[in-house]
CHARMM internal coordinates of N, CA and C (Angstrom, degrees):
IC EDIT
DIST 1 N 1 CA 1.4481
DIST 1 CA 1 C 1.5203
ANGL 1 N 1 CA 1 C 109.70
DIST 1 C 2 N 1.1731
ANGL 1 CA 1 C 2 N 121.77
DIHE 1 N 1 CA 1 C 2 N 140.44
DIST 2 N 2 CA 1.6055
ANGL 1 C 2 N 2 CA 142.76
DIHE 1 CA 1 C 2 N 2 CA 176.25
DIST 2 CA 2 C 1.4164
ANGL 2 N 2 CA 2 C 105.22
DIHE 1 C 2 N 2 CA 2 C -61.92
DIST 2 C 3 N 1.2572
ANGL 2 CA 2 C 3 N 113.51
DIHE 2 N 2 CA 2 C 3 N 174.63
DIST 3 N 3 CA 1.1348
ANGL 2 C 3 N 3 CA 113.75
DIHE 2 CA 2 C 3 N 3 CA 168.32
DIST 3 CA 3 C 1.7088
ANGL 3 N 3 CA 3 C 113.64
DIHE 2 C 3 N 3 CA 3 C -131.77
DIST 3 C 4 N 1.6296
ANGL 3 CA 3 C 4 N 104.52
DIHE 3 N 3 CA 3 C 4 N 137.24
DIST 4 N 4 CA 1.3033
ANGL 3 C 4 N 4 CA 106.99
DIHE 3 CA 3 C 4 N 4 CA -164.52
DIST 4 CA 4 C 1.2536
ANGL 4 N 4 CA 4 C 124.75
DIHE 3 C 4 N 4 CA 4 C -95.20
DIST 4 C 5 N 1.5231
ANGL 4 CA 4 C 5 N 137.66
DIHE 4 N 4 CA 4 C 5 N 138.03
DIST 5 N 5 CA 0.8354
ANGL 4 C 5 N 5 CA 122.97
DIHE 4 CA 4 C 5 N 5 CA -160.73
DIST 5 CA 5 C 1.8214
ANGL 5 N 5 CA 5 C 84.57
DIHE 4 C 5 N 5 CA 5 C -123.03
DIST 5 C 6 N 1.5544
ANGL 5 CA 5 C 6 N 112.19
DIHE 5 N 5 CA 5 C 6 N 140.93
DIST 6 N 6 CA 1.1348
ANGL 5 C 6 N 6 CA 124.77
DIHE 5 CA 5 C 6 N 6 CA -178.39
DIST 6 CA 6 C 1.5540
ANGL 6 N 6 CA 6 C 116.22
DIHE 5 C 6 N 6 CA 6 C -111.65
DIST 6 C 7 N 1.3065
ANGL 6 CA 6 C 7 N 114.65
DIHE 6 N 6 CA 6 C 7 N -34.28
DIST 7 N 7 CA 1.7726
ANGL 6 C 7 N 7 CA 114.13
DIHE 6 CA 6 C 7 N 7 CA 164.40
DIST 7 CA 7 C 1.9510
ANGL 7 N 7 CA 7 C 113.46
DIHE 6 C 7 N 7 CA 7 C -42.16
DIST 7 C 8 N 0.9347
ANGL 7 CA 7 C 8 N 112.29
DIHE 7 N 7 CA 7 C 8 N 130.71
DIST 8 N 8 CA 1.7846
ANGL 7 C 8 N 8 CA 108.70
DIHE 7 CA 7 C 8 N 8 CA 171.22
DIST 8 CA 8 C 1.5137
ANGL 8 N 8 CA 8 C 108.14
DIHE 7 C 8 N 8 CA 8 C -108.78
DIST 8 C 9 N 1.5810
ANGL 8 CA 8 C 9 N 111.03
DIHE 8 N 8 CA 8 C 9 N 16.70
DIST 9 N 9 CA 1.8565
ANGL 8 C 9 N 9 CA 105.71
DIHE 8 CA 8 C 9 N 9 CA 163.77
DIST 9 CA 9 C 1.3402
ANGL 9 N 9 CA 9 C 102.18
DIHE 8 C 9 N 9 CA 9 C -87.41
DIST 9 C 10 N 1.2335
ANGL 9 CA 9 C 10 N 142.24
DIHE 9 N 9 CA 9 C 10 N -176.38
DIST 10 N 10 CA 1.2781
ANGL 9 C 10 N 10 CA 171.17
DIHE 9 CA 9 C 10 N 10 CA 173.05
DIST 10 CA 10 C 2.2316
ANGL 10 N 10 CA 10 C 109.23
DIHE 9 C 10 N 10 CA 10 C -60.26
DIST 10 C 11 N 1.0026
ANGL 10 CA 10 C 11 N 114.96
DIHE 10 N 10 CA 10 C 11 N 114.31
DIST 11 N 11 CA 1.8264
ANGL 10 C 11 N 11 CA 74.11
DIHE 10 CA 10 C 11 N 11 CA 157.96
DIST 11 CA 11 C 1.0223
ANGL 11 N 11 CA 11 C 119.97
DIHE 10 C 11 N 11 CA 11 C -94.66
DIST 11 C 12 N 1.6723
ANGL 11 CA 11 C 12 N 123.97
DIHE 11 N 11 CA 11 C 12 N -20.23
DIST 12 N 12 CA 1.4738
ANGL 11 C 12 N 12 CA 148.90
DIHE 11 CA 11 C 12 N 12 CA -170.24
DIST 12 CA 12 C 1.4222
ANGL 12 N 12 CA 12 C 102.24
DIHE 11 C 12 N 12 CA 12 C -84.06
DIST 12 C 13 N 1.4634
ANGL 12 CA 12 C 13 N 129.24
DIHE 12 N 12 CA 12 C 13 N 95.01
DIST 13 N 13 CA 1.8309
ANGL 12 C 13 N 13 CA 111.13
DIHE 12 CA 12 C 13 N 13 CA 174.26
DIST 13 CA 13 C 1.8085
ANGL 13 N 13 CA 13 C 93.91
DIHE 12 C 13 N 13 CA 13 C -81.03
DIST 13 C 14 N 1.5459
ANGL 13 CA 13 C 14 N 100.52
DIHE 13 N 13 CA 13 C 14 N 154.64
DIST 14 N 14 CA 1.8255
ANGL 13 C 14 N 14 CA 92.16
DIHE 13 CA 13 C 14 N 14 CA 158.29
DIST 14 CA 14 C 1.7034
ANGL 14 N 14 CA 14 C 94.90
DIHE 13 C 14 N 14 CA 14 C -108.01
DIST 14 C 15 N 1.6535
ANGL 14 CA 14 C 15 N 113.50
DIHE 14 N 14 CA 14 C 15 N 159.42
DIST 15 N 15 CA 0.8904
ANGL 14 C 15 N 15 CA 101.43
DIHE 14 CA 14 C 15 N 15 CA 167.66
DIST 15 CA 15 C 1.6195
ANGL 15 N 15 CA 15 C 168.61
DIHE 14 C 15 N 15 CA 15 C -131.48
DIST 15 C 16 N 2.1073
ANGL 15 CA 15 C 16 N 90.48
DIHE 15 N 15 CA 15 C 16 N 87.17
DIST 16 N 16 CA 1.5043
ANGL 15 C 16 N 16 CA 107.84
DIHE 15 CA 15 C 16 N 16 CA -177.22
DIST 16 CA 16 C 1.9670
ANGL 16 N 16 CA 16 C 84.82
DIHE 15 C 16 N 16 CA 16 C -90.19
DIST 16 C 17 N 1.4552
ANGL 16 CA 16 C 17 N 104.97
DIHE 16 N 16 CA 16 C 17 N -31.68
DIST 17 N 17 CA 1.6127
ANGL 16 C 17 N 17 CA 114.84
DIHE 16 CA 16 C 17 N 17 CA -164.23
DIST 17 CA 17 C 1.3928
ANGL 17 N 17 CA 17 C 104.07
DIHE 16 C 17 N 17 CA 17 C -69.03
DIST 17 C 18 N 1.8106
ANGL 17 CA 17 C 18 N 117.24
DIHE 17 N 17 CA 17 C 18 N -45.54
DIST 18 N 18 CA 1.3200
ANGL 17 C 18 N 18 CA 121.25
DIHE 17 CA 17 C 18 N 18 CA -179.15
DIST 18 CA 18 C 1.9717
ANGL 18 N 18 CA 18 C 123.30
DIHE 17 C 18 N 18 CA 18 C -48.01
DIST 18 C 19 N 1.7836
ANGL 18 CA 18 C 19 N 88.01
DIHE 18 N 18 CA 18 C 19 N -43.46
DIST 19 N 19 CA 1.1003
ANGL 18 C 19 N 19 CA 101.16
DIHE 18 CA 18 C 19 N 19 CA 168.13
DIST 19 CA 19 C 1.3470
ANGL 19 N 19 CA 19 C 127.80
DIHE 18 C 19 N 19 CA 19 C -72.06
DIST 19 C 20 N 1.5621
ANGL 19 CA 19 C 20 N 130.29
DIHE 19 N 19 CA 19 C 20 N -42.44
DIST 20 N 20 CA 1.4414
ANGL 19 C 20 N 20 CA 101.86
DIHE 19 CA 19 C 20 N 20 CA 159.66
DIST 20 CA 20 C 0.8797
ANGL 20 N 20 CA 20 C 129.61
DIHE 19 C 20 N 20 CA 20 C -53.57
DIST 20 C 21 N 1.3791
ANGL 20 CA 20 C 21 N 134.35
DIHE 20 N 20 CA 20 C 21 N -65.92
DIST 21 N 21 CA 1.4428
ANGL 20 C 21 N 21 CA 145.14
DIHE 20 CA 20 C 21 N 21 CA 151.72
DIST 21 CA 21 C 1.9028
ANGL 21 N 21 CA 21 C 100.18
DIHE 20 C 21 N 21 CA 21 C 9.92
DIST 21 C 22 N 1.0647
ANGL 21 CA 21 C 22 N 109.47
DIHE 21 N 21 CA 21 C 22 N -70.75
DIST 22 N 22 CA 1.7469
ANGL 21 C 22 N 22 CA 105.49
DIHE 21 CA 21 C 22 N 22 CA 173.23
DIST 22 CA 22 C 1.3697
ANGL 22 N 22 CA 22 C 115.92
DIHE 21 C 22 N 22 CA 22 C -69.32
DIST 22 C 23 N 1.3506
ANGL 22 CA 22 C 23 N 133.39
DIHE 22 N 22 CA 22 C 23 N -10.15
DIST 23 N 23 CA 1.3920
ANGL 22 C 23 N 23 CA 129.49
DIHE 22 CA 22 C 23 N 23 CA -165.81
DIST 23 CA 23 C 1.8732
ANGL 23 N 23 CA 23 C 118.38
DIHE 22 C 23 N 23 CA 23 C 41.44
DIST 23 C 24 N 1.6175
ANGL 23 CA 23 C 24 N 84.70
DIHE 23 N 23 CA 23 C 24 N 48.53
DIST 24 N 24 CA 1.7840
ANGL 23 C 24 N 24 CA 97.50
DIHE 23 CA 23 C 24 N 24 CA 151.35
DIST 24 CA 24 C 1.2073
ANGL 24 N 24 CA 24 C 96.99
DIHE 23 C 24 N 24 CA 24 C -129.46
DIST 24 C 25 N 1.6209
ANGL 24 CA 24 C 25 N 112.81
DIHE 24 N 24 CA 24 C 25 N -175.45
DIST 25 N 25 CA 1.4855
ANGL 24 C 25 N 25 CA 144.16
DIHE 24 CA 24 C 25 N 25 CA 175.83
DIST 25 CA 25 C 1.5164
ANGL 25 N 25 CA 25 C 95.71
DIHE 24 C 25 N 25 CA 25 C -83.09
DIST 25 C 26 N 1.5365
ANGL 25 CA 25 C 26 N 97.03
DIHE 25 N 25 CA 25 C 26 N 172.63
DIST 26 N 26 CA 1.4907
ANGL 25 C 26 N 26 CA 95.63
DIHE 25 CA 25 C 26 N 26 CA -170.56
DIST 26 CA 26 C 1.7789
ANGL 26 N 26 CA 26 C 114.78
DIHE 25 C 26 N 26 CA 26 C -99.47
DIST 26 C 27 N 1.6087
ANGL 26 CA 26 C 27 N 93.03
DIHE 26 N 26 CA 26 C 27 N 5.10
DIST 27 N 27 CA 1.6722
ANGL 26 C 27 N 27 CA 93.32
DIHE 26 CA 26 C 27 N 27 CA 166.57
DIST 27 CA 27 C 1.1903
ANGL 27 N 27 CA 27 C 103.54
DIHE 26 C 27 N 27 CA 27 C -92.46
DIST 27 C 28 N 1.5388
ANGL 27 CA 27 C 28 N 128.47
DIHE 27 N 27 CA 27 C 28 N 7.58
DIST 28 N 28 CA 1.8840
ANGL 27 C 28 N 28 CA 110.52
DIHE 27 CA 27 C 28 N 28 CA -178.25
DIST 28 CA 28 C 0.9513
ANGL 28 N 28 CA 28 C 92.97
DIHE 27 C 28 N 28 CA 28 C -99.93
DIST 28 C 29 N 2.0202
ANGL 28 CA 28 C 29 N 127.30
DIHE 28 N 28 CA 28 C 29 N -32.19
DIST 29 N 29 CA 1.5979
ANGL 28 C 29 N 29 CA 118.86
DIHE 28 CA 28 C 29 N 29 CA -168.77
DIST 29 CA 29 C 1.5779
ANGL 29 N 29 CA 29 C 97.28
DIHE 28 C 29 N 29 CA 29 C -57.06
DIST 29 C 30 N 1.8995
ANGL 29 CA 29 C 30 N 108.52
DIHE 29 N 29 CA 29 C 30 N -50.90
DIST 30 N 30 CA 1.5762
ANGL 29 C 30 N 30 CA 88.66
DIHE 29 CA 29 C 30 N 30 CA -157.67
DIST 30 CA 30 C 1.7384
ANGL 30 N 30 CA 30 C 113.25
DIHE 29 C 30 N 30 CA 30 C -66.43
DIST 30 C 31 N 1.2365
ANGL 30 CA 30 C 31 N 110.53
DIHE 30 N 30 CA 30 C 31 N -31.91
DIST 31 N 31 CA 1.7276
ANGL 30 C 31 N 31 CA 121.31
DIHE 30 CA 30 C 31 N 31 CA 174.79
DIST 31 CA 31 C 2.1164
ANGL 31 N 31 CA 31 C 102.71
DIHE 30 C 31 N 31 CA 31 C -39.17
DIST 31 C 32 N 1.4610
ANGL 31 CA 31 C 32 N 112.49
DIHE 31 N 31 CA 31 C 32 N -24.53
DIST 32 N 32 CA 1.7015
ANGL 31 C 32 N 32 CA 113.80
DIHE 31 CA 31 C 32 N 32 CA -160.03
DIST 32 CA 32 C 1.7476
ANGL 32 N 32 CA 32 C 82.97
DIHE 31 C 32 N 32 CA 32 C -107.23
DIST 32 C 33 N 1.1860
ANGL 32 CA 32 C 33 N 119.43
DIHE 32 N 32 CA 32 C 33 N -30.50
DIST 33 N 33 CA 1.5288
ANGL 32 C 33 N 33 CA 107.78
DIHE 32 CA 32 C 33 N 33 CA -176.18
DIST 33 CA 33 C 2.0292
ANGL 33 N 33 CA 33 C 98.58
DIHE 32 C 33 N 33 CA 33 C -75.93
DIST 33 C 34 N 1.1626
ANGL 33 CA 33 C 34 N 105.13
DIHE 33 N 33 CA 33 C 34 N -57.13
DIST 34 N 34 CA 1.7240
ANGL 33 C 34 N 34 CA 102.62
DIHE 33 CA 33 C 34 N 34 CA 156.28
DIST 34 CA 34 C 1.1508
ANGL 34 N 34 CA 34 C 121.37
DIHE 33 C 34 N 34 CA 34 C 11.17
DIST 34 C 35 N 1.8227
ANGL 34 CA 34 C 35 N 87.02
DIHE 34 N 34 CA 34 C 35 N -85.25
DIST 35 N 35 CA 1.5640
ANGL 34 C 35 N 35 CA 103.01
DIHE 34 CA 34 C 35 N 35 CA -168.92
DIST 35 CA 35 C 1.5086
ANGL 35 N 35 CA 35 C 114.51
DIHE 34 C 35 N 35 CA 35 C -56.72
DIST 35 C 36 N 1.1875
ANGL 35 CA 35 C 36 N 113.14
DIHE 35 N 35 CA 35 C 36 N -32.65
DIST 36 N 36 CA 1.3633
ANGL 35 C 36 N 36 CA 113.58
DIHE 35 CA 35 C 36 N 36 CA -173.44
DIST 36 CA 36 C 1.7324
ANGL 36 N 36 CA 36 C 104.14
DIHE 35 C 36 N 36 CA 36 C 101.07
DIST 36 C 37 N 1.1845
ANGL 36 CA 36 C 37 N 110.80
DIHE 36 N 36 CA 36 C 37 N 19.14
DIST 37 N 37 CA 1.3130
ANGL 36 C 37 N 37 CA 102.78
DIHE 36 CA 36 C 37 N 37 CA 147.05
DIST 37 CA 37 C 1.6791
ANGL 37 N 37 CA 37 C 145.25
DIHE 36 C 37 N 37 CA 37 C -115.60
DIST 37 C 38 N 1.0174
ANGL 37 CA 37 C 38 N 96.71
DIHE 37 N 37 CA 37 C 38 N 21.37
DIST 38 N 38 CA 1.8078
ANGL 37 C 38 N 38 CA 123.72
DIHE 37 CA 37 C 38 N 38 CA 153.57
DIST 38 CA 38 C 1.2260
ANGL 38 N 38 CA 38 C 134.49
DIHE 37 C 38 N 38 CA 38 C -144.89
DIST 38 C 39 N 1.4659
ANGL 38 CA 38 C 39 N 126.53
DIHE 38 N 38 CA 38 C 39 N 97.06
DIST 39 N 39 CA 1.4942
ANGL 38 C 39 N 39 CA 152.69
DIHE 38 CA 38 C 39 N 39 CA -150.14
DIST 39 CA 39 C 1.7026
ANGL 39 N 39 CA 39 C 88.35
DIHE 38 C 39 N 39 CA 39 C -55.28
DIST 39 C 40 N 1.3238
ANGL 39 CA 39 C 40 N 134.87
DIHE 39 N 39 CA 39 C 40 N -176.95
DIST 40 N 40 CA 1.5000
ANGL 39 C 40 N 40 CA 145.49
DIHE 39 CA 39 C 40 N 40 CA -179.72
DIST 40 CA 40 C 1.9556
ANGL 40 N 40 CA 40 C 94.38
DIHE 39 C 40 N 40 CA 40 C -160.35
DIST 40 C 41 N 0.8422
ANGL 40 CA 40 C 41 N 122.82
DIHE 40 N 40 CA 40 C 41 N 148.83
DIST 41 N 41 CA 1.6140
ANGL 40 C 41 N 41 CA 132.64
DIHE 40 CA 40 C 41 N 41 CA 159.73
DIST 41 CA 41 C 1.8870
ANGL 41 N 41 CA 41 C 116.61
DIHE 40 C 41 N 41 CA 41 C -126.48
DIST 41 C 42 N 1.1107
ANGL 41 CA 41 C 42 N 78.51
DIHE 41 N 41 CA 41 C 42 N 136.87
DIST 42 N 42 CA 1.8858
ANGL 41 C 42 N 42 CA 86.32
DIHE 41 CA 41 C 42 N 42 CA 177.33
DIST 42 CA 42 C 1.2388
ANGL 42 N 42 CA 42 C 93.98
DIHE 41 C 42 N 42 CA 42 C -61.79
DIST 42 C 43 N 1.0854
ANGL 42 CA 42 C 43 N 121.73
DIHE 42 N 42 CA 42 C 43 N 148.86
DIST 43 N 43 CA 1.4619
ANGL 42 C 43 N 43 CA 146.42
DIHE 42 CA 42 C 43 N 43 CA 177.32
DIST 43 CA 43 C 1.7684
ANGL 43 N 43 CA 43 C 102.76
DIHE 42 C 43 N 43 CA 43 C -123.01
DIST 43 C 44 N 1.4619
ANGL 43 CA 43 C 44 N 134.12
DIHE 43 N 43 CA 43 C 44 N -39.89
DIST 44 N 44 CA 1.4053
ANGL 43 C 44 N 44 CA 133.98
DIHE 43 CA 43 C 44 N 44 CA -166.10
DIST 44 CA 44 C 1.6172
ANGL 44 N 44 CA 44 C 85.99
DIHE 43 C 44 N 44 CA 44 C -174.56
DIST 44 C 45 N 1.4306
ANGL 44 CA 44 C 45 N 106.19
DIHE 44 N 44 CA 44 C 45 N 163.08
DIST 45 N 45 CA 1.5583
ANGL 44 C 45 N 45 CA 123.21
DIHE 44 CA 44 C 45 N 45 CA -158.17
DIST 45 CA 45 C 1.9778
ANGL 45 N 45 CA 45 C 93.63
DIHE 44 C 45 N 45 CA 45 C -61.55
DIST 45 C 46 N 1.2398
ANGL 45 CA 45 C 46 N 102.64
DIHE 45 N 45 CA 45 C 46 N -30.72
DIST 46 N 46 CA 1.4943
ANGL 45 C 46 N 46 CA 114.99
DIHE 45 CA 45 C 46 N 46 CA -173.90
DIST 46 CA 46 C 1.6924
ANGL 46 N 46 CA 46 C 135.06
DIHE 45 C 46 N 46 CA 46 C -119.37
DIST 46 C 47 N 1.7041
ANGL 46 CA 46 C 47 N 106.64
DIHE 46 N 46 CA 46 C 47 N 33.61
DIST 47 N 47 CA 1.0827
ANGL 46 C 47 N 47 CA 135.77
DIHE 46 CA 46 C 47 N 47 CA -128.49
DIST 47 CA 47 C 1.4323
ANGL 47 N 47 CA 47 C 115.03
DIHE 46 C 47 N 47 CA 47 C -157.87
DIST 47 C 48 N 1.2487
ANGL 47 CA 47 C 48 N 150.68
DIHE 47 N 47 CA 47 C 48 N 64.05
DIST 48 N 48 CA 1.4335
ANGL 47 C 48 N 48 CA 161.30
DIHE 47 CA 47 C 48 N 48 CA 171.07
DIST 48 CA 48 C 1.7366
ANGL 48 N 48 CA 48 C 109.46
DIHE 47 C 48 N 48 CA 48 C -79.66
DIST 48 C 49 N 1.1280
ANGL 48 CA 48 C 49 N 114.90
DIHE 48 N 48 CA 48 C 49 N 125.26
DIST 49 N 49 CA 1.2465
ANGL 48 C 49 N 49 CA 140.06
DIHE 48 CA 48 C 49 N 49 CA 153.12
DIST 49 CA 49 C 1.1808
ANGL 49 N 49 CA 49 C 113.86
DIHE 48 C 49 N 49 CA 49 C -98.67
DIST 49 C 50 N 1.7666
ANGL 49 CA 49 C 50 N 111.29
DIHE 49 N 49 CA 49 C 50 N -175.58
DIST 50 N 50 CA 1.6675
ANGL 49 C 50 N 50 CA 129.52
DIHE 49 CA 49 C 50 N 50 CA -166.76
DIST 50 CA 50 C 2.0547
ANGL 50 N 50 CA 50 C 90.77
DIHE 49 C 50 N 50 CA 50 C -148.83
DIST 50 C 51 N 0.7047
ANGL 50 CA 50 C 51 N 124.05
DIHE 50 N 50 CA 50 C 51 N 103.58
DIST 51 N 51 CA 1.7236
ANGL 50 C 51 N 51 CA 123.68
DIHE 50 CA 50 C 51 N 51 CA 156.32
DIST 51 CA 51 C 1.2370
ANGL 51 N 51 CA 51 C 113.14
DIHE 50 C 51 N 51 CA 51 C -19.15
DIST 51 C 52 N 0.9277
ANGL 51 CA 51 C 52 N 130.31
DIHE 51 N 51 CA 51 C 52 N 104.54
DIST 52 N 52 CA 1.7794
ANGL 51 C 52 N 52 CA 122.69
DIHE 51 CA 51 C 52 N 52 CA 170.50
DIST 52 CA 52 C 1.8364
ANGL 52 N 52 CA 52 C 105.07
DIHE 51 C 52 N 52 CA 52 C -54.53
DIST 52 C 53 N 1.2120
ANGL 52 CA 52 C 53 N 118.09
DIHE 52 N 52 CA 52 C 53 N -4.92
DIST 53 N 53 CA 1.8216
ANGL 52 C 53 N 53 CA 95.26
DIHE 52 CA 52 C 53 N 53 CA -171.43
DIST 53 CA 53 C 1.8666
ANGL 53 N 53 CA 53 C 88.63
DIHE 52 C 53 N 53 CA 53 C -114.31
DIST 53 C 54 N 1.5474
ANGL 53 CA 53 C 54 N 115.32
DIHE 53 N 53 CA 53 C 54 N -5.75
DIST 54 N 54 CA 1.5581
ANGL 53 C 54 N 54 CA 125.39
DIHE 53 CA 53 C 54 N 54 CA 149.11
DIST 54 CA 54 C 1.4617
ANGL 54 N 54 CA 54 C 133.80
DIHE 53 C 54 N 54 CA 54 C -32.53
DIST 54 C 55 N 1.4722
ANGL 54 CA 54 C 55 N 82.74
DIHE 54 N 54 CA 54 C 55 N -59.83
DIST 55 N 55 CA 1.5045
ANGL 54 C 55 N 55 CA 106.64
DIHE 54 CA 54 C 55 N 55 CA -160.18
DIST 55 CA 55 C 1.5176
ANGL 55 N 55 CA 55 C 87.04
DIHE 54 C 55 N 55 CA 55 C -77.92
DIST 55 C 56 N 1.3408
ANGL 55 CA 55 C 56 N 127.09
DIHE 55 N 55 CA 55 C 56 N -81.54
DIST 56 N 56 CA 1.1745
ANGL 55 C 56 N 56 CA 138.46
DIHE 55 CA 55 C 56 N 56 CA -167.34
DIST 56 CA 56 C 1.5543
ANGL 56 N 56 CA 56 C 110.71
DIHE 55 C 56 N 56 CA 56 C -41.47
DIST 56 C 57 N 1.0700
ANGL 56 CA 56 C 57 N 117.59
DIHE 56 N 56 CA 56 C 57 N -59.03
DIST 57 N 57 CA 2.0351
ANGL 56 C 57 N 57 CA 111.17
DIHE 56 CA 56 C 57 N 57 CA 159.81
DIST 57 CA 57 C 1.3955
ANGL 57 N 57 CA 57 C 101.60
DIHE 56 C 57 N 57 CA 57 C -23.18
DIST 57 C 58 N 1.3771
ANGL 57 CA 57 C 58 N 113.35
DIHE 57 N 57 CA 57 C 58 N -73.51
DIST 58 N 58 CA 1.2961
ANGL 57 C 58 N 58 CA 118.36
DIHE 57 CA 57 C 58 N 58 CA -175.97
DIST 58 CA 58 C 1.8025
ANGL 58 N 58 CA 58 C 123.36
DIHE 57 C 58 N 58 CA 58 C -29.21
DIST 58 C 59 N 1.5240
ANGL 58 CA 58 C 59 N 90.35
DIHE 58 N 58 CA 58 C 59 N -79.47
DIST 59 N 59 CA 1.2651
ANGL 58 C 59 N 59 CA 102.64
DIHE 58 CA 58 C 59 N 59 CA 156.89
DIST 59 CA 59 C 1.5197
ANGL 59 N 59 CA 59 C 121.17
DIHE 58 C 59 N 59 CA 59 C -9.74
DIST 59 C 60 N 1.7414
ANGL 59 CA 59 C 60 N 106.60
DIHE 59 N 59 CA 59 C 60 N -81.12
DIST 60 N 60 CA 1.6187
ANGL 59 C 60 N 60 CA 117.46
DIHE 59 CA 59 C 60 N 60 CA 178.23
DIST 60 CA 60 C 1.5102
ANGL 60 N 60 CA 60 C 119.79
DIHE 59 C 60 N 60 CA 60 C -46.67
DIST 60 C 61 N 1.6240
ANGL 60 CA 60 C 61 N 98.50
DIHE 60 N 60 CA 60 C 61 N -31.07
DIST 61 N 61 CA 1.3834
ANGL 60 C 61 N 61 CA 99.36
DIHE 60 CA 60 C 61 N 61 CA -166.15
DIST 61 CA 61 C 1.7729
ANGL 61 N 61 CA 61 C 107.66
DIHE 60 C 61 N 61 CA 61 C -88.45
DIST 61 C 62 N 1.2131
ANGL 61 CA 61 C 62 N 131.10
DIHE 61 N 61 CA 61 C 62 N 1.98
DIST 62 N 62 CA 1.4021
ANGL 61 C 62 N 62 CA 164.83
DIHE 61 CA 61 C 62 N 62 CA 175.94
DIST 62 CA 62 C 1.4813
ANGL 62 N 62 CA 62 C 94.76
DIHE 61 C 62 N 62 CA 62 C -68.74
DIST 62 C 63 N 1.4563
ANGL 62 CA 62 C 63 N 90.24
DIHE 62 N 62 CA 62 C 63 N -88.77
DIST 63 N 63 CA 1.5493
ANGL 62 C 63 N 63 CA 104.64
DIHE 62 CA 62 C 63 N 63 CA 179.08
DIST 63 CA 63 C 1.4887
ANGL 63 N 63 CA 63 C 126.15
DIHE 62 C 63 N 63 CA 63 C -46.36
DIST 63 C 64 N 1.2963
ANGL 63 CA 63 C 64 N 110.93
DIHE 63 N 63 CA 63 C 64 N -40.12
DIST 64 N 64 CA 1.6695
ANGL 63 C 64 N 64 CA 106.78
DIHE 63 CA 63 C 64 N 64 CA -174.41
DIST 64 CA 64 C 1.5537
ANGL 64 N 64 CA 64 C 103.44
DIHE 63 C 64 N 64 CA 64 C -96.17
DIST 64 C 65 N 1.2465
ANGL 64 CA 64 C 65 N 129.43
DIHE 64 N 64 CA 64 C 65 N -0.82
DIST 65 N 65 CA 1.3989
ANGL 64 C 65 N 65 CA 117.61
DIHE 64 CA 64 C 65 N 65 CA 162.29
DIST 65 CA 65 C 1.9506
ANGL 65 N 65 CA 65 C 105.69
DIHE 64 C 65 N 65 CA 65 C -104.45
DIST 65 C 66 N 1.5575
ANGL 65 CA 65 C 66 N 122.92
DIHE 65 N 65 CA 65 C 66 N 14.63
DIST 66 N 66 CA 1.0945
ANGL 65 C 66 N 66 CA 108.69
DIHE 65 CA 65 C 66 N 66 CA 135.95
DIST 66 CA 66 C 1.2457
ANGL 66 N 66 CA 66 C 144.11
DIHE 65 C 66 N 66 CA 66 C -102.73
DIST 66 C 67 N 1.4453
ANGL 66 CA 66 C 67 N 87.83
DIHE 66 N 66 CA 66 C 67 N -10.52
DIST 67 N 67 CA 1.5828
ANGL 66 C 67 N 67 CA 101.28
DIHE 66 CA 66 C 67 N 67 CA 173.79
DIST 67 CA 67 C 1.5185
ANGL 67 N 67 CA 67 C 119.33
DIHE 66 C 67 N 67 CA 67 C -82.91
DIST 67 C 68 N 1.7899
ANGL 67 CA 67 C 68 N 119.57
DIHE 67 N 67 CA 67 C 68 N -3.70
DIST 68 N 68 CA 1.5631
ANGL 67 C 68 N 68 CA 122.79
DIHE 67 CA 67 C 68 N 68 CA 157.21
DIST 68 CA 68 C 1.2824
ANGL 68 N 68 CA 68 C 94.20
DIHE 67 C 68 N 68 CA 68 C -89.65
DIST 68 C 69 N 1.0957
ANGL 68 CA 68 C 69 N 144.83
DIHE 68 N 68 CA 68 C 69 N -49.47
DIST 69 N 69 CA 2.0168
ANGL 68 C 69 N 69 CA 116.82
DIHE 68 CA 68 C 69 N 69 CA -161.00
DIST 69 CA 69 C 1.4485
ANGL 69 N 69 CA 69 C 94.36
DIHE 68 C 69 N 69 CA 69 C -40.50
END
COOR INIT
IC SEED 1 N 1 CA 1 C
IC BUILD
């Protein structure tokens, strides 16, 4: 037996998707993957993704270090 996956979001973002998802362009996503604060995984020899539970850390972690300044 297979295994089922019941979520219908993505877990794999690629990233033109990663980048909307943040509402930048896709030279700021790669400028934030840069920094080293959003990991990427090979997906195929020619092929980069973003983790959907990545991005969204991210995300949270966005938000709750603007919501302390």
């Amino acid at each position: 037996m297979g295994a089922h996956i019941t979520n219908t979001s993505p877990m794999i973002l690629r990233p033109n998707a990663a980048a909307q998802t943040l509402g930048v362009s896709i030279a700021t996503f790669w400028r934030i993957v840069k920094r080293g604060d959003l990991r990427t995984v090979k997906i195929t020899e020619r092929s980069t993704g973003v983790l959907q539970a990545d991005l969204e850390a991210y995300i949270a972690q966005r938000i709750s270090s603007n919501t302390a300044a």
